[in-house]
CHARMM-style PDB file with segment names, atoms N, HN, CA, C and O in Angstrom:
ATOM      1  N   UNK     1     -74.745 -66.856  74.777  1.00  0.00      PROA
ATOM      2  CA  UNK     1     -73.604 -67.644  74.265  1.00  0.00      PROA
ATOM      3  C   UNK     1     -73.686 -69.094  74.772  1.00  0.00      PROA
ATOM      4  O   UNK     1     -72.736 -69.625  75.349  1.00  0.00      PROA
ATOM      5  N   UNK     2     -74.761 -69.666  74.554  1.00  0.00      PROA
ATOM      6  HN  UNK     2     -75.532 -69.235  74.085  1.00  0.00      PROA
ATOM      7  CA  UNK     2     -75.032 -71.021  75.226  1.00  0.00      PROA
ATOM      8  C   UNK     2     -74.696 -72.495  74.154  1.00  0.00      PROA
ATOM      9  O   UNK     2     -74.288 -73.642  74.338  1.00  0.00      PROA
ATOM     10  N   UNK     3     -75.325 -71.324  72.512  1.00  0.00      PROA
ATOM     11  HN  UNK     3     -75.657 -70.392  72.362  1.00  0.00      PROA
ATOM     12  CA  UNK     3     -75.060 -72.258  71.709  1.00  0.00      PROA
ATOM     13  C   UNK     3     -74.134 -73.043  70.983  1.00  0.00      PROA
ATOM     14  O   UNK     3     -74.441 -73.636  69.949  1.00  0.00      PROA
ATOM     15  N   UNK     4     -72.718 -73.069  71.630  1.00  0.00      PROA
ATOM     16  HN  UNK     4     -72.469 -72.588  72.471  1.00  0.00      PROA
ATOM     17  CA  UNK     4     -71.288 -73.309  71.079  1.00  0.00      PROA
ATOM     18  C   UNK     4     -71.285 -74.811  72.140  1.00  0.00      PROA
ATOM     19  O   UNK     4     -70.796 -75.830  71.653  1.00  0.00      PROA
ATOM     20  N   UNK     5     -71.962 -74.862  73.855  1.00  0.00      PROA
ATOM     21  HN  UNK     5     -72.360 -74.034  74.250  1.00  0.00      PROA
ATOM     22  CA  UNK     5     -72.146 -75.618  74.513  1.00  0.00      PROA
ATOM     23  C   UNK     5     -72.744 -76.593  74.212  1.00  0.00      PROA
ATOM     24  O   UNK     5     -72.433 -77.708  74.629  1.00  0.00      PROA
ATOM     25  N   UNK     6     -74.105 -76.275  73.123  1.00  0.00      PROA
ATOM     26  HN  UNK     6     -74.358 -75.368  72.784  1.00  0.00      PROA
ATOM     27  CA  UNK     6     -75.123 -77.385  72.980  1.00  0.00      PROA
ATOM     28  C   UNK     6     -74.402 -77.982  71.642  1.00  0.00      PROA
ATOM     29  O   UNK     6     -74.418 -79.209  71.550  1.00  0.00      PROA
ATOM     30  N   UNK     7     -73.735 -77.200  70.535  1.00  0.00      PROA
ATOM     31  HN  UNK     7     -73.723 -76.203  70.610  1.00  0.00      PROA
ATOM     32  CA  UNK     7     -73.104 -77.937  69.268  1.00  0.00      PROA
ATOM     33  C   UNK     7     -71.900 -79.018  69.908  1.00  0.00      PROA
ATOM     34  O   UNK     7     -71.723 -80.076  69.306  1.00  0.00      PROA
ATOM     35  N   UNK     8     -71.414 -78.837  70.644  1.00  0.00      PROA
ATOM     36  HN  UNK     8     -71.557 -77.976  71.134  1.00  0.00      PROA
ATOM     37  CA  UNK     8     -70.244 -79.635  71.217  1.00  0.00      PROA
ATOM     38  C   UNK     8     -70.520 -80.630  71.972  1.00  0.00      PROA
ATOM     39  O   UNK     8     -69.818 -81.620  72.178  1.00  0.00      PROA
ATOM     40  N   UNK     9     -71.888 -80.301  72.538  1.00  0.00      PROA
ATOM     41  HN  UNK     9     -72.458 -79.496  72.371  1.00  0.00      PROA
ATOM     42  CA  UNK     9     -72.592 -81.702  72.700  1.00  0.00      PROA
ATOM     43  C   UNK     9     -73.249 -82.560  72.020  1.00  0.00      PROA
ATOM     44  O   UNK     9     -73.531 -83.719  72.325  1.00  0.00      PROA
ATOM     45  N   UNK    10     -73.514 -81.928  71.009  1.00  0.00      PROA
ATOM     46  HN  UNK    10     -73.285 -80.986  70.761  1.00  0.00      PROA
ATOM     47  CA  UNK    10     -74.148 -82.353  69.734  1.00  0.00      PROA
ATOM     48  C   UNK    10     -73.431 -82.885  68.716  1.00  0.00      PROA
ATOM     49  O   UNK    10     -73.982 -83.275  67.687  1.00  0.00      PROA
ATOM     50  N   UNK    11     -72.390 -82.937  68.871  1.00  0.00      PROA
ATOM     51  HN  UNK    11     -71.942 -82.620  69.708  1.00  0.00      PROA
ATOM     52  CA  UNK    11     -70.842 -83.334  67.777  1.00  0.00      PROA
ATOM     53  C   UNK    11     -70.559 -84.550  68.914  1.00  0.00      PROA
ATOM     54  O   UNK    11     -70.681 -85.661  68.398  1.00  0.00      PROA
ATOM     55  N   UNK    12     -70.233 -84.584  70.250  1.00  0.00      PROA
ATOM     56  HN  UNK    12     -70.135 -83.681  70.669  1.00  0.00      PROA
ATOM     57  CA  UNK    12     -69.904 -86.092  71.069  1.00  0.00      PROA
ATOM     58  C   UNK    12     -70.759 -86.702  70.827  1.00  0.00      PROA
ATOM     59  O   UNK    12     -70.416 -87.789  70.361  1.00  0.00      PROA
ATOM     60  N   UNK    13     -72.382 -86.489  70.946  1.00  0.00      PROA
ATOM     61  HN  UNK    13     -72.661 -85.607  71.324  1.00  0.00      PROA
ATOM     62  CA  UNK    13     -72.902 -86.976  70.587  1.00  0.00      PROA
ATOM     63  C   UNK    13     -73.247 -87.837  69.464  1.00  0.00      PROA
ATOM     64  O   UNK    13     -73.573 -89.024  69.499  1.00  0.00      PROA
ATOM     65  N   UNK    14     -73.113 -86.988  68.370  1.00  0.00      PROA
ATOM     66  HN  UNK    14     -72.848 -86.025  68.342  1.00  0.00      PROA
ATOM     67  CA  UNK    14     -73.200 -87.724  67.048  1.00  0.00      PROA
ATOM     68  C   UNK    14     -71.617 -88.724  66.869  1.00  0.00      PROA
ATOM     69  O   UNK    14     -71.404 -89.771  66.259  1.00  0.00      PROA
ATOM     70  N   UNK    15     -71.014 -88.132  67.428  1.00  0.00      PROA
ATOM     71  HN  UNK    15     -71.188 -87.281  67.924  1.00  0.00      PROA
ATOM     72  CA  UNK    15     -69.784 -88.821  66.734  1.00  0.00      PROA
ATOM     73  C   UNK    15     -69.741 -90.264  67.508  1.00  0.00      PROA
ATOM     74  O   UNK    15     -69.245 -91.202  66.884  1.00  0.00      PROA
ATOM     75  N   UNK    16     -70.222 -90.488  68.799  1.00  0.00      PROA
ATOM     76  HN  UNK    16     -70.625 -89.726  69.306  1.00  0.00      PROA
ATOM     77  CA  UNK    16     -70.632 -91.693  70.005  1.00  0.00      PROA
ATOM     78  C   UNK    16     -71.903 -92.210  68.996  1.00  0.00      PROA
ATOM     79  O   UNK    16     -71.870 -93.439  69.050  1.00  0.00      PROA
ATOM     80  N   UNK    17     -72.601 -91.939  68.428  1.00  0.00      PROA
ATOM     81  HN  UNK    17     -72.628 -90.940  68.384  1.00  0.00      PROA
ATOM     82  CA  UNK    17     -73.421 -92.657  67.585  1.00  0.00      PROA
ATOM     83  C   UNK    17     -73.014 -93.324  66.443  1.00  0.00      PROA
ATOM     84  O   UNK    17     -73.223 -94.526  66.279  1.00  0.00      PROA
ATOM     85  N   UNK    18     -72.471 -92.648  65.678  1.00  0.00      PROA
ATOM     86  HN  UNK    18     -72.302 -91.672  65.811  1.00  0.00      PROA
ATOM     87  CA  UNK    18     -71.740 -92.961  64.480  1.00  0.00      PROA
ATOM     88  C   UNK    18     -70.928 -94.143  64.845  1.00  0.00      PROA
ATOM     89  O   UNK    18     -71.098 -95.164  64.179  1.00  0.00      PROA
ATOM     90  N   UNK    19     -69.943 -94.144  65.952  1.00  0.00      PROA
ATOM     91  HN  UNK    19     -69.804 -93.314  66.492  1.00  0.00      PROA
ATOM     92  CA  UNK    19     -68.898 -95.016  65.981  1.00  0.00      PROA
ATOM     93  C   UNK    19     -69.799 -96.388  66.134  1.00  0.00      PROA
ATOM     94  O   UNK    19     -69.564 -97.383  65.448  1.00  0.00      PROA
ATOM     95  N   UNK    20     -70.944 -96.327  67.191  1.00  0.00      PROA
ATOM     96  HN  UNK    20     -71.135 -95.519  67.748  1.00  0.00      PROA
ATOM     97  CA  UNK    20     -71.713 -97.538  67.640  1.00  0.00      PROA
ATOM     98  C   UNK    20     -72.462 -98.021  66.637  1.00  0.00      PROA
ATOM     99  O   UNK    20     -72.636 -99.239  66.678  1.00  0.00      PROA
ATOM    100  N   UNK    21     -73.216 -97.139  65.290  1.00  0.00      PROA
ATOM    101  HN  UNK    21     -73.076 -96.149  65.256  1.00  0.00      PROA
ATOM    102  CA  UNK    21     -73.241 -98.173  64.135  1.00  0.00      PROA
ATOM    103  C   UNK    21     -72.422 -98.154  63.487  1.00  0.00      PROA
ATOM    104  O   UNK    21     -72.911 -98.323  62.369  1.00  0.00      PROA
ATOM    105  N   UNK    22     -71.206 -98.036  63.383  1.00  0.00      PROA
ATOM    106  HN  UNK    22     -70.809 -97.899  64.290  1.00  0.00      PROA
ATOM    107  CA  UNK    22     -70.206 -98.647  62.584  1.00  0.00      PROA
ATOM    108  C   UNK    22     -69.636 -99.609  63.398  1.00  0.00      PROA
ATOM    109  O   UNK    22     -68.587 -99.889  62.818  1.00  0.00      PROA
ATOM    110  N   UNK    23     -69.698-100.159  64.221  1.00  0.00      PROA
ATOM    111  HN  UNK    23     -70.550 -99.932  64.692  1.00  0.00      PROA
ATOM    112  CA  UNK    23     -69.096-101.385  65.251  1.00  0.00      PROA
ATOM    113  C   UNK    23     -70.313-102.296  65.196  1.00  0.00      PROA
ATOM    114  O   UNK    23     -70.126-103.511  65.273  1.00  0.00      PROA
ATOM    115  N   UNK    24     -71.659-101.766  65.058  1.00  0.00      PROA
ATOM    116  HN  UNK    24     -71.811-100.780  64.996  1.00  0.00      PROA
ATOM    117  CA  UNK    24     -72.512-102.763  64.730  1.00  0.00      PROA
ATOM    118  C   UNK    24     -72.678-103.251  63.521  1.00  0.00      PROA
ATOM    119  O   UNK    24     -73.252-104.339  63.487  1.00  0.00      PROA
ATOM    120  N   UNK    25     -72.370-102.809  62.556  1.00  0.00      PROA
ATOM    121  HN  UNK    25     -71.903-101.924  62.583  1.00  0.00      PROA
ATOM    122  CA  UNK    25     -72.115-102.758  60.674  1.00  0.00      PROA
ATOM    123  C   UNK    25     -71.154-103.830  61.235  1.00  0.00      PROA
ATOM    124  O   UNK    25     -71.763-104.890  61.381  1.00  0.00      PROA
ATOM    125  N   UNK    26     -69.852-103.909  61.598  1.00  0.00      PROA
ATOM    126  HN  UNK    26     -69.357-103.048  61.479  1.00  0.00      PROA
ATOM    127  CA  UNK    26     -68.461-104.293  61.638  1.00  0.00      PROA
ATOM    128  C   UNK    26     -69.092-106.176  61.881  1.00  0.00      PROA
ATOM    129  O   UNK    26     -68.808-107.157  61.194  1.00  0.00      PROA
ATOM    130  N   UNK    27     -69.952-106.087  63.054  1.00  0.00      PROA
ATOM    131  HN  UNK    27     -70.183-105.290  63.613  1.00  0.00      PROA
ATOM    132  CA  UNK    27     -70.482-106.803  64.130  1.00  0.00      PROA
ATOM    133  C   UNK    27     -70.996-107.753  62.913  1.00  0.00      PROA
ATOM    134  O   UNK    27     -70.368-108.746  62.545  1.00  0.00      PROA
ATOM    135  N   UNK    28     -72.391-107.257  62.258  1.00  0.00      PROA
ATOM    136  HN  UNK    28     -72.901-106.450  62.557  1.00  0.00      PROA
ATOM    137  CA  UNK    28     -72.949-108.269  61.427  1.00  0.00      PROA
ATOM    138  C   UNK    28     -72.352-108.291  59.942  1.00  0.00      PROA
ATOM    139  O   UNK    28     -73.045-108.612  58.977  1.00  0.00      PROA
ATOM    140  N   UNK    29     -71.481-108.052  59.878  1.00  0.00      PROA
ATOM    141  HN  UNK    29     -70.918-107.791  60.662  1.00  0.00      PROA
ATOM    142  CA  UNK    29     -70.883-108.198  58.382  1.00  0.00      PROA
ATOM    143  C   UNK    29     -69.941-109.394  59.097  1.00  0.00      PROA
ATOM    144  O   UNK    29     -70.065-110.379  58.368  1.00  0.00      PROA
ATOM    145  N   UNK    30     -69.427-109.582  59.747  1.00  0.00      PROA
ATOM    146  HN  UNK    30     -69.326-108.782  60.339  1.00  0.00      PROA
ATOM    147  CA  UNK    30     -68.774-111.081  60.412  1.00  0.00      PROA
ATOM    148  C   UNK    30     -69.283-111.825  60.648  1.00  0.00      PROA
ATOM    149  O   UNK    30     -68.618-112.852  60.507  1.00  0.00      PROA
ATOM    150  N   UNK    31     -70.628-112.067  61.128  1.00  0.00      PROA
ATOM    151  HN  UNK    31     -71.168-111.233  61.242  1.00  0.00      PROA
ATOM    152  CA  UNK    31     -71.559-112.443  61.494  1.00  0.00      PROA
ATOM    153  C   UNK    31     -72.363-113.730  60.472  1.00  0.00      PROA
ATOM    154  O   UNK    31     -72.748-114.852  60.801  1.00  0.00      PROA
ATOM    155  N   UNK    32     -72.422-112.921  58.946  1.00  0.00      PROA
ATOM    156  HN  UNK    32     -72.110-112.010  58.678  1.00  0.00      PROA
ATOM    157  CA  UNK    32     -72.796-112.899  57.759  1.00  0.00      PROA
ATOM    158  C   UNK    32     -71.651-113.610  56.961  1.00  0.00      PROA
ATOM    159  O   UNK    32     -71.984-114.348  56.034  1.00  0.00      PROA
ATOM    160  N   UNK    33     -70.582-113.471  57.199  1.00  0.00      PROA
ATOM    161  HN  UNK    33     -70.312-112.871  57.952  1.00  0.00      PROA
ATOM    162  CA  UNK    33     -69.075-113.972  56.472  1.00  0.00      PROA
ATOM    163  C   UNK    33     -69.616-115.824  57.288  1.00  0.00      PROA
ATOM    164  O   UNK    33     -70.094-116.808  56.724  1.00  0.00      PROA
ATOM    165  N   UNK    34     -69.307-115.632  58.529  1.00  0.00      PROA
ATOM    166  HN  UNK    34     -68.919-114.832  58.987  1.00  0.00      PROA
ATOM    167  CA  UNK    34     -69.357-116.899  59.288  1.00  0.00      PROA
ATOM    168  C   UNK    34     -70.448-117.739  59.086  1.00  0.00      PROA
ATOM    169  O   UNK    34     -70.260-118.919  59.383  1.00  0.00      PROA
ATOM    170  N   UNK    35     -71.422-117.460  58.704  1.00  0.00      PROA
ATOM    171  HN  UNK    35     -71.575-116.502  58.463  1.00  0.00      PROA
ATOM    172  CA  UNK    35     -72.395-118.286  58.227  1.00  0.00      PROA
ATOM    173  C   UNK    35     -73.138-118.523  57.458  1.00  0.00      PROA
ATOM    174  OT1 UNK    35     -73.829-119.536  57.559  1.00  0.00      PROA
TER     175      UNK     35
END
């Protein structure tokens, strides 16, 4: 019963990824407006 441990790390994980390219998307789409 180990594998409910590794999906739940695997979901913070992805979801800590996801957020950091969407803040980098966020990042150069302003970036791109400004100049």
């Amino acid at each position: 019963m180990r594998t409910p441990m590794l999906t739940m790390r695997g979901l913070i994980l992805l979801g800590t990824l996801m957020i950091f390219i969407i803040m980098l998307i966020k990042e150069i789409r302003q970036s791109r407006k400004y100049s």
